[in-house]
N, CA, C and O of each residue as an XYZ file, in Angstrom:
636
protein
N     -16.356     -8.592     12.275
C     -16.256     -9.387     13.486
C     -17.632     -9.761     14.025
O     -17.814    -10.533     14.966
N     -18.631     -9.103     13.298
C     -20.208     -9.656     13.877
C     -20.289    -11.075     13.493
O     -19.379    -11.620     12.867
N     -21.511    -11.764     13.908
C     -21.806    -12.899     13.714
C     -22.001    -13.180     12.082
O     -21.625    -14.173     11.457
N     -22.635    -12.116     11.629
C     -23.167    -12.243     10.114
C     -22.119    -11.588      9.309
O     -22.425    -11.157      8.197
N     -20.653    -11.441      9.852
C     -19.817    -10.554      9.210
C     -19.349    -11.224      7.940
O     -19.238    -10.514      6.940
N     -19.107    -12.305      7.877
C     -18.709    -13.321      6.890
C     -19.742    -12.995      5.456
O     -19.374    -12.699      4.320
N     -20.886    -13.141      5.893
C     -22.038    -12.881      5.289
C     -21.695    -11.886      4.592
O     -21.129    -11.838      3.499
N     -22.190    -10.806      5.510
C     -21.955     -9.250      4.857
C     -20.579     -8.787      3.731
O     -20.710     -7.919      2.868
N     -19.272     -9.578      3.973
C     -18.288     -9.573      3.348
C     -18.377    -10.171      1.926
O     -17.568     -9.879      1.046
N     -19.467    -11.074      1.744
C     -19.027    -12.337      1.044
C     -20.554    -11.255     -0.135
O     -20.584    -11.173     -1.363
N     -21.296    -10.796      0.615
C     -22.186    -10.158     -0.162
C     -21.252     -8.540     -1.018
O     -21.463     -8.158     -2.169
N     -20.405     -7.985     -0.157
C     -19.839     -7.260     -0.500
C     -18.768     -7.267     -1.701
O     -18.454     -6.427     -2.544
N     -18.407     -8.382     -1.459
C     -17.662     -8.390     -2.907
C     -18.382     -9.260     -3.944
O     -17.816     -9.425     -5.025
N     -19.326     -9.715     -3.768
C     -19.962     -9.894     -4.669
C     -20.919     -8.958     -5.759
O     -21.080     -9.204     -6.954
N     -21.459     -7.896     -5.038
C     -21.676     -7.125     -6.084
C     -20.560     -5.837     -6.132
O     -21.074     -4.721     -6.206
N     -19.004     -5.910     -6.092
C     -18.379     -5.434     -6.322
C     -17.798     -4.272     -5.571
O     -17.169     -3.322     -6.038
N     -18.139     -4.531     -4.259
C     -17.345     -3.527     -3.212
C     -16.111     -2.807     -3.813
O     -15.866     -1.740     -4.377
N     -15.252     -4.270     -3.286
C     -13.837     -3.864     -3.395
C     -13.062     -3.000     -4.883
O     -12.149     -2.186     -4.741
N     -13.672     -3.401     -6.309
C     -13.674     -2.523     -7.291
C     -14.200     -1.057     -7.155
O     -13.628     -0.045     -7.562
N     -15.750     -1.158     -6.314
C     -15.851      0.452     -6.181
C     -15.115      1.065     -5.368
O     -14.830      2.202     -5.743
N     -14.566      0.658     -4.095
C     -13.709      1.344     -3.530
C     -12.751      1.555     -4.175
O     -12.423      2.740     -4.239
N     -12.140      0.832     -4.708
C     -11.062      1.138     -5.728
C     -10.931      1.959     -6.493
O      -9.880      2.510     -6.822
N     -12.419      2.220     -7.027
C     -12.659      3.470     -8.054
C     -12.741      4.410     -7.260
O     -12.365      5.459     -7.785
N     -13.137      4.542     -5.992
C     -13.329      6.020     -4.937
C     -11.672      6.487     -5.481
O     -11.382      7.243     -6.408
N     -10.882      5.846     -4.675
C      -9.474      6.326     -4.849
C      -8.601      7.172     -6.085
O      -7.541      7.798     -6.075
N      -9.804      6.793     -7.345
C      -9.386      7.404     -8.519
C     -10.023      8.380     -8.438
O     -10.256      8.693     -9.606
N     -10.578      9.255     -7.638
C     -11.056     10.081     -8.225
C     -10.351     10.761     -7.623
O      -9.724     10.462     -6.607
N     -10.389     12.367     -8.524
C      -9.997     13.796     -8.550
C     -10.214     14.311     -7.404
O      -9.377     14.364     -6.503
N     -11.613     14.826     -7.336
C     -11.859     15.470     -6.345
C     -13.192     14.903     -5.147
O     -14.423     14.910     -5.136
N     -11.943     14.389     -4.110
C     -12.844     13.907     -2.765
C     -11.705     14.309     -1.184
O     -10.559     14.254     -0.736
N     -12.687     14.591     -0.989
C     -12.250     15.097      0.584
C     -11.391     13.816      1.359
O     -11.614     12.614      1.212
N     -10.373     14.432      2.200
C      -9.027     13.421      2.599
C      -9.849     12.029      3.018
O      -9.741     10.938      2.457
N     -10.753     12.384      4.228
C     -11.410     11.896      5.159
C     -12.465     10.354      4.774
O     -12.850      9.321      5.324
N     -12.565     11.079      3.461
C     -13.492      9.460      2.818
C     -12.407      8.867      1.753
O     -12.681      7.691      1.515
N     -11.076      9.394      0.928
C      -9.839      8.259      0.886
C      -9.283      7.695      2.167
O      -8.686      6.638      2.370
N      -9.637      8.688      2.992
C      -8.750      7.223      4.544
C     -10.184      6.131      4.709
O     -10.127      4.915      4.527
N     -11.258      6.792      5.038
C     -12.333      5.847      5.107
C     -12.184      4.154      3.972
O     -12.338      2.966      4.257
N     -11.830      4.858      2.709
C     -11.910      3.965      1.626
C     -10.686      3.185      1.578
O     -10.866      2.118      0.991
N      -9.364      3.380      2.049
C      -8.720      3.030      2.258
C      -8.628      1.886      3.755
O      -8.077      0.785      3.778
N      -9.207      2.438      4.671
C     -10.111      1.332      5.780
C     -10.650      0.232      5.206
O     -10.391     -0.969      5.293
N     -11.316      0.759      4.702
C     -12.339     -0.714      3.893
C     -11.350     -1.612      3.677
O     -10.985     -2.545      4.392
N     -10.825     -1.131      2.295
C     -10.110     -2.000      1.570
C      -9.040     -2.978      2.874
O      -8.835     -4.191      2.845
N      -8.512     -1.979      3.922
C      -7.794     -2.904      4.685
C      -8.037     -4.180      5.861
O      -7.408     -5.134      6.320
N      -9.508     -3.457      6.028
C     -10.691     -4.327      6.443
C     -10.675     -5.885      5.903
O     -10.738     -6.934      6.544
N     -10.556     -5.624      4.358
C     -11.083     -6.482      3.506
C      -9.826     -7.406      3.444
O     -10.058     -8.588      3.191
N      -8.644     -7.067      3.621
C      -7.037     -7.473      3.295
C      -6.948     -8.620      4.413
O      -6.600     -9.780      4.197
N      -7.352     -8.046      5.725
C      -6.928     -8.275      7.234
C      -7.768     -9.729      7.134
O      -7.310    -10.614      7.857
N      -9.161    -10.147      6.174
C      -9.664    -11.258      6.446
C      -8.656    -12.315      6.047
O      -8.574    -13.236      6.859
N      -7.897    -12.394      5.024
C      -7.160    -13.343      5.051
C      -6.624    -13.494      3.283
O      -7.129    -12.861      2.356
N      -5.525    -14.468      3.168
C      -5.035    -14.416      2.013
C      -5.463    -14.461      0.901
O      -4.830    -13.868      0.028
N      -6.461    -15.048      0.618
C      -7.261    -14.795     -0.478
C      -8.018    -13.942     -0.915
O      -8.528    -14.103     -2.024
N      -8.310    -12.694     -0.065
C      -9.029    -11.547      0.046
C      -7.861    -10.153     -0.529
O      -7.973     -9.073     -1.109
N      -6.748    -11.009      0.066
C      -5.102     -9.770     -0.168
C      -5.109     -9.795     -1.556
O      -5.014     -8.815     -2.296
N      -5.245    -11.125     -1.921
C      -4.952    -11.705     -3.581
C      -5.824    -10.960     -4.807
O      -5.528    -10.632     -5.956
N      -7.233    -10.838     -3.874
C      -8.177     -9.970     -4.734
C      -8.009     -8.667     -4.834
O      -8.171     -8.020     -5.868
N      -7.696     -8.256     -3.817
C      -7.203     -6.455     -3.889
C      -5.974     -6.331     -5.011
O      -5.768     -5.492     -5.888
N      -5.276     -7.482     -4.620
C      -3.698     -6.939     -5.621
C      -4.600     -6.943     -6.932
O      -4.885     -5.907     -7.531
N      -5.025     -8.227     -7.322
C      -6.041     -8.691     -8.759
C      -6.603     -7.562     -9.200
O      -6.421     -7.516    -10.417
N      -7.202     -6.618     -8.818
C      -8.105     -5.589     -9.068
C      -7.159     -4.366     -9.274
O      -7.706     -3.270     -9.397
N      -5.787     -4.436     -9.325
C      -4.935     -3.399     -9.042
C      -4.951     -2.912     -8.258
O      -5.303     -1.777     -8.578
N      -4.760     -2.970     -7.050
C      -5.257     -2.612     -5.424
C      -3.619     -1.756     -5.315
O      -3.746     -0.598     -4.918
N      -2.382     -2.116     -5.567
C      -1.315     -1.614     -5.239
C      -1.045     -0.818     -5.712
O      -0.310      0.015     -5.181
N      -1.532     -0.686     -6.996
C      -1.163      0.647     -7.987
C      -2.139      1.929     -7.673
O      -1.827      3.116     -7.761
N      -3.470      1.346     -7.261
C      -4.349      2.667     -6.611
C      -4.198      3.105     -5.613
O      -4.669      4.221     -5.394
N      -3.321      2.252     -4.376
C      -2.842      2.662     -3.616
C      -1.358      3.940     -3.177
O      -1.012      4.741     -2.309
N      -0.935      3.369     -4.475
C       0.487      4.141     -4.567
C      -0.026      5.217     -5.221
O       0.541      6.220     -4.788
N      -1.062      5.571     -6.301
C      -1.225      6.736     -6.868
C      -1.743      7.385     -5.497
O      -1.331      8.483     -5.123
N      -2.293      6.939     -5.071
C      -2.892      7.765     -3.851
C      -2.154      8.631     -3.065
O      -2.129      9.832     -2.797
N      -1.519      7.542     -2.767
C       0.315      8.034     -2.061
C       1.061      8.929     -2.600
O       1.900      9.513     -1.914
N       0.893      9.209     -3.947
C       2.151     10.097     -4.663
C       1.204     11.200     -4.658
O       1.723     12.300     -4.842
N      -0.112     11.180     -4.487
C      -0.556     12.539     -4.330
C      -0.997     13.321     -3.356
O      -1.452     14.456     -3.499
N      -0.792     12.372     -1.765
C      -1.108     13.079     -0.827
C      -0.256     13.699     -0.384
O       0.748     13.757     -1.093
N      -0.228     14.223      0.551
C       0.670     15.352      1.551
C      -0.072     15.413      2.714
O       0.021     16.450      3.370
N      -0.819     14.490      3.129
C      -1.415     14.401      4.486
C      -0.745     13.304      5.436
O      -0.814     12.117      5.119
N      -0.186     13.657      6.444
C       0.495     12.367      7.459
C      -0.243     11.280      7.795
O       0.233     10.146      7.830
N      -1.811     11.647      8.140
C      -3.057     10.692      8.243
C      -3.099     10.003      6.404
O      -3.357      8.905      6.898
N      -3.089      9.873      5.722
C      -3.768      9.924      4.632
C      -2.431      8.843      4.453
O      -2.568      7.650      4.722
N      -1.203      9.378      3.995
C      -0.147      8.493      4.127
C       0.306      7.319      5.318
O       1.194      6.497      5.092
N      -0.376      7.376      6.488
C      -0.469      6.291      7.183
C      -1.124      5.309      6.833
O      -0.596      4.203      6.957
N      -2.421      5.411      6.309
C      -3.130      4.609      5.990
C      -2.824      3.918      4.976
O      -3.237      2.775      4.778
N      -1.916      4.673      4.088
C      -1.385      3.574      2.677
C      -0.284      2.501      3.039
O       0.019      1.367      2.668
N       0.225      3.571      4.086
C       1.552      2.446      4.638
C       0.865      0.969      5.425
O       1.141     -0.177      5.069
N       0.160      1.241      6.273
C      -1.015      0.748      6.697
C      -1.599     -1.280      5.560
O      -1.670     -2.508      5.582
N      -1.753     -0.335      5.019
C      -2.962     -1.285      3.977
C      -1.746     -1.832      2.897
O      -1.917     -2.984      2.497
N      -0.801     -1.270      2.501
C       0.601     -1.808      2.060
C       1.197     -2.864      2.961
O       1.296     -4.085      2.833
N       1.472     -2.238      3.670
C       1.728     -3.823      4.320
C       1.571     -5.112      4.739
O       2.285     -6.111      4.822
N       0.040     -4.710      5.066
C      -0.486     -5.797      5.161
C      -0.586     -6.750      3.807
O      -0.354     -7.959      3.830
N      -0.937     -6.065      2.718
C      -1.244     -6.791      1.418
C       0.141     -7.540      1.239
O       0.073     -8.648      0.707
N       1.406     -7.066      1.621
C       2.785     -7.839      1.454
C       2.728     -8.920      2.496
O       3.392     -9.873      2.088
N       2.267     -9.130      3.537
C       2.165    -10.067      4.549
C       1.763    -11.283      4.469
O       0.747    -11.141      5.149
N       1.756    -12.119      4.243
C       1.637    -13.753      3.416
C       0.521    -13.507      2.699
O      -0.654    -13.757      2.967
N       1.158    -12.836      1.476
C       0.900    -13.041      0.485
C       2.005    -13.281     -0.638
O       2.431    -12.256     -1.170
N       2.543    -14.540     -1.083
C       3.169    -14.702     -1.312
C       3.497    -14.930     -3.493
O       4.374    -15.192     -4.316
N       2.015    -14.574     -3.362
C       1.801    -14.508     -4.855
C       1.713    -12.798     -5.564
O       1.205    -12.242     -6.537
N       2.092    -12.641     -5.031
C       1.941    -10.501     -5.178
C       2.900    -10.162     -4.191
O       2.910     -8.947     -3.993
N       3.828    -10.888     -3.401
C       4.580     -9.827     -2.750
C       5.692     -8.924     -3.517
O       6.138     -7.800     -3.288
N       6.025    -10.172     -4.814
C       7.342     -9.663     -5.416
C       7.224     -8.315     -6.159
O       8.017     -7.392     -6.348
N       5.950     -8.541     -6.509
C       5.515     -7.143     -7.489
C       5.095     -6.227     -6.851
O       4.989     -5.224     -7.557
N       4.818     -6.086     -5.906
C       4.577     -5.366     -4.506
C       5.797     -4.887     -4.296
O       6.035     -3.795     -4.810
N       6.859     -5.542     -3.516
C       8.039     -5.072     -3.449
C       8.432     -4.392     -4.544
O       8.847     -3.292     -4.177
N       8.523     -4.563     -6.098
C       8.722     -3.956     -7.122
C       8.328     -2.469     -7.307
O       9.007     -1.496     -7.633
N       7.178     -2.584     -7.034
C       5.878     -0.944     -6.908
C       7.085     -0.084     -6.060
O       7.690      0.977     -6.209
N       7.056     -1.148     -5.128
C       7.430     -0.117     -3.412
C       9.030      1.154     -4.315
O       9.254      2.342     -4.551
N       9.728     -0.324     -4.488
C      11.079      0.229     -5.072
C      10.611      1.445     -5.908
O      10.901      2.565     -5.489
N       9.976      1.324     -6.947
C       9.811      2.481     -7.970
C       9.023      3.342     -7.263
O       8.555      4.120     -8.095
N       8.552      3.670     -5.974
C       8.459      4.604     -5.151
C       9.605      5.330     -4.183
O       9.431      6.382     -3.567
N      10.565      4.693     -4.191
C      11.807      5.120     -3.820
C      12.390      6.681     -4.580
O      13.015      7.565     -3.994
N      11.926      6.671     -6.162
C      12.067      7.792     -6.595
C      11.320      8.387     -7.022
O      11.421      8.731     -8.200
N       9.872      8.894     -5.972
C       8.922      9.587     -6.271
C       9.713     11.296     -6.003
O      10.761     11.546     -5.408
N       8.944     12.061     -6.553
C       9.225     13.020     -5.920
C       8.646     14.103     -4.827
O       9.042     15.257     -4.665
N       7.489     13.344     -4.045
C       6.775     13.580     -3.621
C       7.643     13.100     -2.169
O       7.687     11.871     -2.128
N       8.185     13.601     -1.242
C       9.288     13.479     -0.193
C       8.181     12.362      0.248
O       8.325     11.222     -0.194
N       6.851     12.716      1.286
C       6.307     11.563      1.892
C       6.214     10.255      0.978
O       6.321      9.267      1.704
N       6.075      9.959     -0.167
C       5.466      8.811     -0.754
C       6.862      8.496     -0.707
O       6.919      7.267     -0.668
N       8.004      8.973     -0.690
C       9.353      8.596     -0.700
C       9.969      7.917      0.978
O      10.848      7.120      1.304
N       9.143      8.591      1.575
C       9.684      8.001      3.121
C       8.280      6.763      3.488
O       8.516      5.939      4.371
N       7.249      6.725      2.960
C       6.503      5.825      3.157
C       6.793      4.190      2.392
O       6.763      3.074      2.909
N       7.091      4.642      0.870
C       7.684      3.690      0.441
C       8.977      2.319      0.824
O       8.908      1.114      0.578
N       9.817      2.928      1.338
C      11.017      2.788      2.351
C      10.821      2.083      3.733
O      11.399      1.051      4.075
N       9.655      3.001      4.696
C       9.284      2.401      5.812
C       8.797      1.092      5.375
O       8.964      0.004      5.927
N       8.253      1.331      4.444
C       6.827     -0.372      4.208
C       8.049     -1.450      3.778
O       8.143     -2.535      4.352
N       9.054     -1.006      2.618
C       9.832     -1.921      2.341
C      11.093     -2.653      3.888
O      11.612     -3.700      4.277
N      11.010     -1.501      4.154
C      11.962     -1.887      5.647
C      10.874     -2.701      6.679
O      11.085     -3.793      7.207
N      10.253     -2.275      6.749
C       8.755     -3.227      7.198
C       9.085     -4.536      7.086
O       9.638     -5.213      7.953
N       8.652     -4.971      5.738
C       8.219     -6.439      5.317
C       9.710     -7.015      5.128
O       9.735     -8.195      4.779
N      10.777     -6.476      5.275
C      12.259     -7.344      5.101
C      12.761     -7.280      6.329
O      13.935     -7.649      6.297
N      12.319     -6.900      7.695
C      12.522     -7.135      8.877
C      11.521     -8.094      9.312
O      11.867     -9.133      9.874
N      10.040     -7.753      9.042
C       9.319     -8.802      9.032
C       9.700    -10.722      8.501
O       9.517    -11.846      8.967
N      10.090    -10.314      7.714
C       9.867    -11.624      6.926
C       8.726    -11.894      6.654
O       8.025    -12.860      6.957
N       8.429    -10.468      5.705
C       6.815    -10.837      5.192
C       6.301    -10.912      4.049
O       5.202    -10.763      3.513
N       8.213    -11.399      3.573
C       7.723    -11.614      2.193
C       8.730    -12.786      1.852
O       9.465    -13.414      2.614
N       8.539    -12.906      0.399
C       9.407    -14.196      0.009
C      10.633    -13.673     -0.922
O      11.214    -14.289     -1.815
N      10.850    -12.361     -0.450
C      11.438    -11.325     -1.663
C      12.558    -11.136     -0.461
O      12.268    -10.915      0.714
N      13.932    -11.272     -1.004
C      15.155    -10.937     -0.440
C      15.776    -10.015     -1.041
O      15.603     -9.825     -2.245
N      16.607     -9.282     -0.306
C      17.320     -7.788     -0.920
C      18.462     -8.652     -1.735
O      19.083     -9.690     -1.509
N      18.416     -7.623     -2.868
C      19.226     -8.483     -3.675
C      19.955     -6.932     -4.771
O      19.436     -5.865     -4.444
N      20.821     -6.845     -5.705
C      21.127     -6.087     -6.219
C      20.385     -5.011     -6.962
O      20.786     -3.918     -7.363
N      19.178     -5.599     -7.048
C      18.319     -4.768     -8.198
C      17.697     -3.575     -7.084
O      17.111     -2.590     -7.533
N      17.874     -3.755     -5.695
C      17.571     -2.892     -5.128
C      18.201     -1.580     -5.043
O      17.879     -0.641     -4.315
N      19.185     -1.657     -5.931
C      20.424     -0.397     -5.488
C      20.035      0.707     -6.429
O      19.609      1.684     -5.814
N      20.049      0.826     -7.520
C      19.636      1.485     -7.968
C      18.386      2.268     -7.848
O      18.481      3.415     -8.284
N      17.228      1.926     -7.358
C      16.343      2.829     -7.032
C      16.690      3.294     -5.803
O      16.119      4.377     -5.671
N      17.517      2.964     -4.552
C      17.610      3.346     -3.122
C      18.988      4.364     -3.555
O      19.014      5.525     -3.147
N      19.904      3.909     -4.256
C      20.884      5.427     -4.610
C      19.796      6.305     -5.183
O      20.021      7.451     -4.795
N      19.009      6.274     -5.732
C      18.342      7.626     -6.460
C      17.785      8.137     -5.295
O      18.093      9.269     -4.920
N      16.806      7.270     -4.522
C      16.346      7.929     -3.332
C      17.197      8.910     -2.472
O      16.814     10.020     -2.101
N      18.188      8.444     -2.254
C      19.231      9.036     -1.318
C      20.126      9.734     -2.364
O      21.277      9.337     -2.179
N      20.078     10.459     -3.209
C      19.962     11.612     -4.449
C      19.865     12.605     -4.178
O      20.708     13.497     -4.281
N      18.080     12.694     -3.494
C      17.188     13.452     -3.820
C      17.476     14.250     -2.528
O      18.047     13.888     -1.500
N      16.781     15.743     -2.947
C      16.842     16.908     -1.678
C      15.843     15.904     -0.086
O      15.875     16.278      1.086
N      15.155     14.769     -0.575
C      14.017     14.624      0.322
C      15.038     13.474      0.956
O      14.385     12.554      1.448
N      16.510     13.289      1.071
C      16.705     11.994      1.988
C      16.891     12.595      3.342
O      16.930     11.807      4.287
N      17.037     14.134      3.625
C      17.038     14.154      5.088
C      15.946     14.103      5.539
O      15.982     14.168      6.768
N      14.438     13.969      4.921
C      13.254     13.473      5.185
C      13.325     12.253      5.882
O      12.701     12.011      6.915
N      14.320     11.261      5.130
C      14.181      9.938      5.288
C      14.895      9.367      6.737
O      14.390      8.622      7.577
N      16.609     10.150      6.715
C      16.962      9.974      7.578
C      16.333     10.179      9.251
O      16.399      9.507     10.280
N      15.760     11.381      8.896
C      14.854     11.837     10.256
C      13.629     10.554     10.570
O      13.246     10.131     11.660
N      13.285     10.222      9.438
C      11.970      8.701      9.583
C      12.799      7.757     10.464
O      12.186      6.784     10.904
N      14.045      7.880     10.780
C      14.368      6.522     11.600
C      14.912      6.893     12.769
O      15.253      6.040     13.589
């Protein structure tokens, strides 16, 4: 939002910000506090506008996001994915479908939070209308498995 912010952005992904953040997220062992930080960025970077969303998905931005997700167990840590998920589904209309796709095959994580985060974001963007993706049959099958699992009174309590 500074004057030179444009600048600073436009320098940032040019020598490859948004890939190294991306790579932060892969790693093994890093403290919660700099994946939410890194996860900021990246949503930083989302929030400028559609063509910026387009580059995160491009870089695999959704899939490092969701691994992230299936391995936390932090409420902060999982906000932030829900967070930066959504937005990337938000007119973006060239990655929402596969986005929505990800989300679904998070429906049967077994990780209870990545299972109630998944769900919120998808209930998100289809109340929103923030995507170009309508509920349609192929959704049933991953949402019966969800509601399967020991973790749906997790889910029910999320609403």
């Amino acid at each position: 939002s500074a004057a030179s912010g444009h600048r600073f952005l436009t320098e940032f992904l040019e020598v490859g910000g948004v890939l190294t953040v991306l790579e932060i997220l892969n790693l093994r062992q890093l403290f919660e506090e700099d994946v939410v930080e890194a996860l900021q960025i990246l949503h930083t970077v989302a929030n400028t506008g559609r063509s910026y969303k387009e580059l995160v998905c491009e870089m695999d931005g959704v899939n490092a996001v969701l691994c992230c997700l299936q391995k936390s167990r932090s409420e902060v840590l999982c906000e932030a994915c829900r967070l930066l998920l959504i937005t990337l589904g938000r007119g973006n209309p060239t990655y929402a479908p596969s986005l929505v796709q990800s989300l679904l095959g998070g429906l049967t994580s077994t990780n209870s939070k990545a299972q109630r985060i998944a769900a919120q974001t998808l209930r998100t963007l289809v109340e929103e209308r923030a995507t170009a993706v309508t509920v349609d049959l192929s959704w049933a099958p991953p949402t019966l498995g969800m509601m399967r699992t020991s973790y749906a009174s997790f889910l029910q309590s999320a609403q």
